[in-house]
Structures are given as structure tokens and as C-alpha cells.
C-alpha positions in Angstrom: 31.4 23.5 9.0 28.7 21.5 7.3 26.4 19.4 9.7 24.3 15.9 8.9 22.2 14.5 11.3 20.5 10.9 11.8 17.0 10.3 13.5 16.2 6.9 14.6 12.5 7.1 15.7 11.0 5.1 18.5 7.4 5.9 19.8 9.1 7.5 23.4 12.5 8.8 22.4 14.6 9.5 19.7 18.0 8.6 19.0 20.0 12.2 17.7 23.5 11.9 15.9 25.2 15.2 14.1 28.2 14.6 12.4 30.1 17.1 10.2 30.9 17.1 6.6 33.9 14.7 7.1 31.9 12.0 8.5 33.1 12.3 12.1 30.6 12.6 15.0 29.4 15.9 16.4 27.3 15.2 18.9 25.0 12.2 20.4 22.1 11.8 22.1 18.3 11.6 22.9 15.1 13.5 22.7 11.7 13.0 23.2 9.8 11.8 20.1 8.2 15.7 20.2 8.8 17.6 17.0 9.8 21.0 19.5 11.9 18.6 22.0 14.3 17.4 18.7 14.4 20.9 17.4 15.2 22.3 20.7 18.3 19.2 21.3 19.6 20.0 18.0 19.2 23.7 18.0 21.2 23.7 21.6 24.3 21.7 20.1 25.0 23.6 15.9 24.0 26.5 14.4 20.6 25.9 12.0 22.4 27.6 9.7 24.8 25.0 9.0 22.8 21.8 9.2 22.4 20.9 5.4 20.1 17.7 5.9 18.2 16.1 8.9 17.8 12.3 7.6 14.6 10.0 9.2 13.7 6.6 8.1 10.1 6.3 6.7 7.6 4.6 9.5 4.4 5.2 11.4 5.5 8.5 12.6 8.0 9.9 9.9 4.9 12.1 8.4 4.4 13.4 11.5 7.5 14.6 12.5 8.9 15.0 8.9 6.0 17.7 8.2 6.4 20.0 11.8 10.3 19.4 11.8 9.9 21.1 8.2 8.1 24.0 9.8 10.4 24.7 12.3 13.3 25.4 10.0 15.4 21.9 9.5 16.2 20.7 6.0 14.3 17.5 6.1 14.8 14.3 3.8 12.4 10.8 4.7 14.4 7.6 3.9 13.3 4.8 2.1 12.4 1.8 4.9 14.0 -0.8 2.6 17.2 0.8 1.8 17.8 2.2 5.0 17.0 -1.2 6.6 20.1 -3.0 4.2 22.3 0.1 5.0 22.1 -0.3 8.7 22.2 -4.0 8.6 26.1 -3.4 7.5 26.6 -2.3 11.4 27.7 -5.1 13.6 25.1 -4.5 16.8 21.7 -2.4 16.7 21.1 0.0 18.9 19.4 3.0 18.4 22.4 4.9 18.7 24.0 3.2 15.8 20.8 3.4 14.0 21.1 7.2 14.6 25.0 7.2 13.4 24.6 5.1 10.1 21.3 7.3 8.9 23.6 10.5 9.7 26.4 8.6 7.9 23.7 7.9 5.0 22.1 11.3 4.6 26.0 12.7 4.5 26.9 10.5 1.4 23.7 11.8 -0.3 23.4 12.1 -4.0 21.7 9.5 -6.1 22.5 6.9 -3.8 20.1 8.1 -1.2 15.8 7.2 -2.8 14.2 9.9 -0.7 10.0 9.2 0.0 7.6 11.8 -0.7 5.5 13.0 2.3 1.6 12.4 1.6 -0.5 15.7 1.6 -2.2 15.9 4.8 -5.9 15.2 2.7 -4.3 12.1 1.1 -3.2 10.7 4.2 -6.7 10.5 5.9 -8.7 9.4 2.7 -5.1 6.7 3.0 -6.6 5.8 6.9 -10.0 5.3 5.7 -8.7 3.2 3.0 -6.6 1.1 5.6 -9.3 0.6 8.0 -12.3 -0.8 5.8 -9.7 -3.3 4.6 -8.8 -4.1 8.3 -12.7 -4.7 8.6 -13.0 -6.9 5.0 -10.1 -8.9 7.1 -12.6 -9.5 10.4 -15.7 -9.9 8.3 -14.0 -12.8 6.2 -12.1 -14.6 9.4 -15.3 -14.3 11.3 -16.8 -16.1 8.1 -14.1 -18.3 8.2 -14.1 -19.1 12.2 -18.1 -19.4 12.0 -18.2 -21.9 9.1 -15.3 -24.0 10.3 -16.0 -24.3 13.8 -19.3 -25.8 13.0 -18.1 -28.4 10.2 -16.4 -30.9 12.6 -20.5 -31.4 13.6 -21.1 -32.5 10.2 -23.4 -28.8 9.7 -21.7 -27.1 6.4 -23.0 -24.0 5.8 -22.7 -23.0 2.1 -20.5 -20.0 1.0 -20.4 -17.9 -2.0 -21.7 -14.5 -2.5 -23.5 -14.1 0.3 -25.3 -11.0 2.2 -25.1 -10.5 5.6 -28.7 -11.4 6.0 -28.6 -14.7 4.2 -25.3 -16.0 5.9 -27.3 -15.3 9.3 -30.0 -17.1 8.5 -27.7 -20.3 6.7 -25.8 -20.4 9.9 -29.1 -20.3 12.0 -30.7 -23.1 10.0 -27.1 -25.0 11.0 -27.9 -24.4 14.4 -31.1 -25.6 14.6 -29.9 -28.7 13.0 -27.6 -28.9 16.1 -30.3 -28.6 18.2 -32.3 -31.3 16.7 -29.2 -33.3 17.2 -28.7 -32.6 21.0 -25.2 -30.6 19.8 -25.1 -27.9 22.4 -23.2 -25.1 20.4 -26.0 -22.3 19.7 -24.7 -20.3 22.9 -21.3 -20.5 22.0 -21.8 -19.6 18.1 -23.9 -16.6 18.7 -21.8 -14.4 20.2 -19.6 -14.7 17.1 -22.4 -14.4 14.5 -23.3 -11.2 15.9 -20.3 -9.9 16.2 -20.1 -10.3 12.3 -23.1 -8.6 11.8 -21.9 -5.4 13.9 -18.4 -5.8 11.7 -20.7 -6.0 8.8 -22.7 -2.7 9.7 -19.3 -0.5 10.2 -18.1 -2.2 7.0 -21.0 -0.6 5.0 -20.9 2.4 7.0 -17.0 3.2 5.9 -18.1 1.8 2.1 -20.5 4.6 1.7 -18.0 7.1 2.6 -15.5 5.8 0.4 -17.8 6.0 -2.4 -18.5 9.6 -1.1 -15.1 10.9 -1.4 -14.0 9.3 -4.5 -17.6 10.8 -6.6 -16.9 14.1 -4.8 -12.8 13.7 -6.4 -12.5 14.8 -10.2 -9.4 12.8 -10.5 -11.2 9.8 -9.0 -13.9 10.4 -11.1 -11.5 10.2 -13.9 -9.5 7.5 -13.6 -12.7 5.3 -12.7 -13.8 5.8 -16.4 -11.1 2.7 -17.2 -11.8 -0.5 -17.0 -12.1 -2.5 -13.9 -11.6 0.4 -11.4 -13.9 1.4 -9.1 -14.4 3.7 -5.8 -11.6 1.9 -3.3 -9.1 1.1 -6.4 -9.4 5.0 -7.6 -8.8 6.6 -4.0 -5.9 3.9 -3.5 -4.3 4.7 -6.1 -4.9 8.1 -5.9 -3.7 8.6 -2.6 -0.2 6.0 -3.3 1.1 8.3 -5.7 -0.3 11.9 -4.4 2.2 13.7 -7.0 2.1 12.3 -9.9 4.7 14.5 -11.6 7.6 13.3 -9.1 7.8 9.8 -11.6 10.0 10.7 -14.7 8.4 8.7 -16.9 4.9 6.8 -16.6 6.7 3.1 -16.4 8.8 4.2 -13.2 4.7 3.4 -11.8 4.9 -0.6 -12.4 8.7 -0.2 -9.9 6.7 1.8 -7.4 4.2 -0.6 -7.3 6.3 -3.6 -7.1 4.8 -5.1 -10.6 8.5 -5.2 -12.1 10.5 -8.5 -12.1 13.4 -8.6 -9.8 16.8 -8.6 -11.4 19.7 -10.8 -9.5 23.0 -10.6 -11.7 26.5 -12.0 -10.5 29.3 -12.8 -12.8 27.7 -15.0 -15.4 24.5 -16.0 -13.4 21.6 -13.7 -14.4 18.0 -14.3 -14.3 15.1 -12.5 -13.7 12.6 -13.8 -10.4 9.1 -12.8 -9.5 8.0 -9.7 -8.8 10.1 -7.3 -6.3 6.6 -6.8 -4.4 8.0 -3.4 -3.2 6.1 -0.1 -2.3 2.6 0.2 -1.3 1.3 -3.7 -0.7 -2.4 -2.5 -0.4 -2.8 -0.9 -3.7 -1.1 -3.8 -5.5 -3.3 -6.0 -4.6 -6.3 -3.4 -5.7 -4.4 -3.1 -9.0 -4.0 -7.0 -9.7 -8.0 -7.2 -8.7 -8.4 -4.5 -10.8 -6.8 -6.3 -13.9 -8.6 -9.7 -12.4 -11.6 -7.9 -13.3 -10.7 -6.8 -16.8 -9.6 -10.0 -17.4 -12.5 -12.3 -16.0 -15.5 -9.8 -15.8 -15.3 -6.8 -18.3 -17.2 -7.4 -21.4 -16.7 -4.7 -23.2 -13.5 -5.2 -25.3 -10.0 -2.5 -25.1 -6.9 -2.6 -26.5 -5.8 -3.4 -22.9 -8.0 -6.7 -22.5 -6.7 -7.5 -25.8 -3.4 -7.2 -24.9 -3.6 -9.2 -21.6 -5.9 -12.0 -23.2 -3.1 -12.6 -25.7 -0.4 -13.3 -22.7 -3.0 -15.2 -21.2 -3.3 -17.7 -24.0 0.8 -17.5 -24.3 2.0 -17.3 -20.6 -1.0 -18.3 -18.3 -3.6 -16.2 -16.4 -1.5 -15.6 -13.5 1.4 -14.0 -15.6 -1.5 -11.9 -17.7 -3.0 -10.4 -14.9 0.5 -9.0 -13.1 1.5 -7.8 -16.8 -2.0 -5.8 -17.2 -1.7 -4.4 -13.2 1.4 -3.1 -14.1 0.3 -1.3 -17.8 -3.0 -0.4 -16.1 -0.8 1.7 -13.6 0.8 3.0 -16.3 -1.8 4.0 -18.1 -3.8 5.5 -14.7 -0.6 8.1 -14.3 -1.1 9.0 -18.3 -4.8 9.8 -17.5 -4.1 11.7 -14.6 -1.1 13.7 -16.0 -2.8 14.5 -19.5 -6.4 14.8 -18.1 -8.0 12.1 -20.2 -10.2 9.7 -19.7 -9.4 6.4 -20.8 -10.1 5.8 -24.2 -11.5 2.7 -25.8 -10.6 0.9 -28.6 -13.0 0.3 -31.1 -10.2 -2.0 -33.3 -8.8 -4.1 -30.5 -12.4 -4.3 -29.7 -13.5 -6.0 -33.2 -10.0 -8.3 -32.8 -11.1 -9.4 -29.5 -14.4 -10.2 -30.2 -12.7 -12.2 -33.1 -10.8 -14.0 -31.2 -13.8 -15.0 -28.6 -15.6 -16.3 -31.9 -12.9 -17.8 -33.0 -12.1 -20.1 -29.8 
């Protein structure tokens, strides 16, 4: 006999369903969300020998218990959120017992239906939380901005924005204040507290910068895919740390899919059009790849066939479309760097076109 079984995580317990090769149900119940408390519940009820795969959906905890489940002997497989989520959708009533029974029922069909996620190496994962957590702080600093600024206007004090340092938005928002004063506005007391809570943001902000830049210069992949245009420190290590094995992809344009850069397909009898794009996978590093080709766009100077490219659907289609379109080539062409071990190369001929085409316009 041939056993699948289902785990439906939760941060306590988790639900446990085993059924057998012919879909019917084993056995059902409930462990704590321990990696030696599942083993143990499952070990207790069929023989190890015979469990062919042990099915999780991917969440906050699936690395965890995916990577000492794996140690202790079960056949693991991590299942994609999305497609899981539409599979169990099909069951009339959630519960975390039928959660359990439809990803049994999911890991038993198997095959090509079921998109498997790879497990981050453990390195990948924390440069992945330092990553996550100076964005979190880029969110405070700029609602803080945002709170600050607008919580004053209604007083008729506007403080100017733009590219400001943390020292010169202080002393804007200061100069506000004593504006208010002047004005018998009573709001100094209530502002401060605020303001320097942005400054302490602001100092942890920088702290976790300067380690990001530290790992990625210390990284030889890093330091190689940096060499292309409009990628820096944060975009490198995001990137980096997304895909973690580049040779899993078949084929370099599988990368734009990953990414969610594609256009999403809806076909049904003779209605067939093509929408935006799927925004699947990693949401953090699409963004870092669409500022990324922002910057080649907008900023670079120097001239590459990939500018050129990207200014020629910018003319056509619009800057919007442009800069999705070079995102998704400059994945592609990231996952070429990294699996041939170049460094991106410049083109001296789209150059001379491109500077042909500024002079021209």
C-alpha cells in the first residue's frame, strides 16, 4: 500500500490526513506545529516506508518545517500558495480538516499538474529577511513623511518635499513649527514626538542599508549581476535571493512568469485576449525589477542594446508598457549572466543608434 499525506499548517496545530494510493482516507487528525510531534503522529499510524509524498502548502512556516521534516526521513514536496488555494476552493466548507484531505488528495494526483516551490537555502533566506525588513522601514520612514507633512497642511504650513535628507526635512518641519508658533497654533508638542520618531526610523534605516551593501560587495554573483544597468545593492541581493537556483528554470524566459512580468492569458470558446500582467511570484522583487528598468529608462546615460530596445516601445506603446517589457528582459538577461558567468555586456552599436536617435528627436 502506497500512502499520501496532506498538511494544513496553522501556527498551534496541524491538520494530518493520509490516504492511500486509491484516494480513500487512511487516517485523520492533529499534531502540534512541531517538526518531531508530525513525524512522531504519522510515524505511529503507516510504515515510512510506504509514504511516497508528504504535501504542505507554501506560507510563513512551510521552510521551516519542510527543511526538518526532510531530515527526519519524509518525502517532502511544498505547494504552490496559488494553486493550492483554487484547488481547495473546489470544497464546499473550510476547515482545516478538509484543507488537510484536498492537499493529500492533491499530492496523490501528482504529476505535472502539481508546480512544486523550491525551498530557499538557509543563507538566502536571512539575506531574504534583511531584505524584507529595510523595506518595512522605507514604508515607516515615508508614512511618517506623509503623516508629518499632512497633518500640518490643514494650518496653512506646507513643508516642501523632494529629495530630502533626514537633517534637512527636520529642520523644514521645524521652521513650519515655528511659523505655528508665531501664529498662536499650538501643535509643536504634538508634532514632535512623530518627527523624532522618524529620525530613530531613519537611523535603523541606514543602519540595515550599510549591511545590505555589505553583503551584496562581499557576494561574487551580486557583484556580477550589478555590472548591468540600473541594478544596484538591494535589486542584486533580491533577485539573487528570489531565484536561489538558477538552474531549476528550463529556459531563461520561464524568469519574466516567475516574476509575474508575463501577460495573463483568459481564453474561452471564441473570446481570447490577453490582460495585464499575472503579478504572480515574489511581489518585492518586481517592483525592484520595474525600478530597476525605471532607471535604465529615465536615468542611465550610457546607451545598451537594452535601453535601445525599451526606448523604441516607449516611443511606440508608452513609458508604462516600456518599462514592464525591459523588467521582464532584464530578468532574463540577469539569469543569462548568472548561469554563463558574464558580466553584462554593452553595446557599442545600439549605443551609436541610440545616441542617434536622441539627436535626432
Amino acid at each position: 500500500m502506497e500512502y499520501y499525506i496532506g498538511l494544513d499548517v496553522s501556527q498551534r496545530q496541524t491538520a494530518i490526513c493520509i490516504v492511500d494510493d486509491k484516494g480513500e482516507r487512511v487516517k485523520e487528525g492533529k499534531a502540534l506545529t512541531l517538526p518531531c510531534d508530525i513525524h512522531t503522529w504519522i510515524a505511529t499510524h503507516v510504515d515510512a516506508v510506504a509514504i511516497i509524498k508528504v504535501g504542505l502548502e507554501a506560507g510563513a512556516m512551510s521552510a521551516w518545517l519542510y527543511t526538518e521534516l526532510t531530515k527526519l526521513g519524509l518525502p517532502m514536496i511544498c505547494l504552490e500558495a496559488y494553486q493550492a488555494h483554487l484547488f481547495l476552493k473546489t470544497q464546499r466548507n473550510k476547515t482545516d480538516k478538509n484543507d488537510a484531505r484536498g492537499l493529500a488528495q492533491m499530492v496523490r494526483m501528482g504529476g505535472a499538474f502539481i508546480r512544486p516551490v523550491t525551498i530557499r537555502a538557509q543563507g538566502n533566506q536571512e539575506v531574504r529577511m534583511l531584505i524584507t525588513l529595510r523595506q518595512n522601514l522605507v514604508s515607516h520612514k515615508v508614512a511618517l513623511e506623509n503623516n508629518i507633512t499632512g497633518s500640518i497642511k490643514p494650518f496653512g504650513l506646507v513643508v516642501p518635499r523632494g529629495n530630502n535628507c533626514v537633517k534637512t526635512f527636520r529642520e523644514k518641519v521645524i521652521v513650519a513649527l515655528d511659523k505655528a508658533d508665531e501664529r498662536n497654533i499650538a501643535i509643536r508638542s504634538f508634532i514632535m514626538p512623530s518627527l523624532d520618531l522618524y529620525e530613530s526610523v531613519c537611523r535603523q534605516l541606514d543602519l540595515l542599508t550599510k549591511q545590505v551593501r555589505t553583503v551584496a560587495n562581499n557576494n561574487p554573483i551580486c557583484r556580477r549581476l550589478m555590472t548591468a544597468p540600473g541594478i544596484g545593492h538591494i535589486v542584486a541581493l533580491s533577485y539573487m535571493t528570489a531565484v536561489d537556483q538558477p538552474l531549476r528554470f528550463k529556459t531563461s524566459e520561464d524568469i519574466g512568469a516567475y516574476f509575474g512580468l508575463t501577460p495573463k492569458l483568459y481564453q474561452s470558446g471564441e473570446t481570447d485576449y490577453e490582460e495585464g500582467i499575472s503579478r504572480l511570484g515574489n511581489k518585492l522583487t518586481r517592483q525592484h525589477l520595474v525600478q530597476a528598468a525605471t532607471v535604465v529608462l529615465a536615468s542611465t546615460k550610457k546607451w545598451s542594446a537594452l535601453r535601445a530596445w525599451g526606448m523604441k516601445i516607449a516611443k511606440k506603446r508608452g513609458f508604462n508598457i516600456a518599462r514592464i517589457a525591459v523588467a521582464r528582459k532584464l530578468a532574463i538577461i540577469l539569469h543569462r549572466m548568472w548561469i554563463n558567468d558574464q558580466d553584462f555586456r554593452w553595446s557599442a552599436q545600439a549605443a551609436e543608434q541610440g545616441l542617434a536617435d536622441k539627436n535626432t528627436a
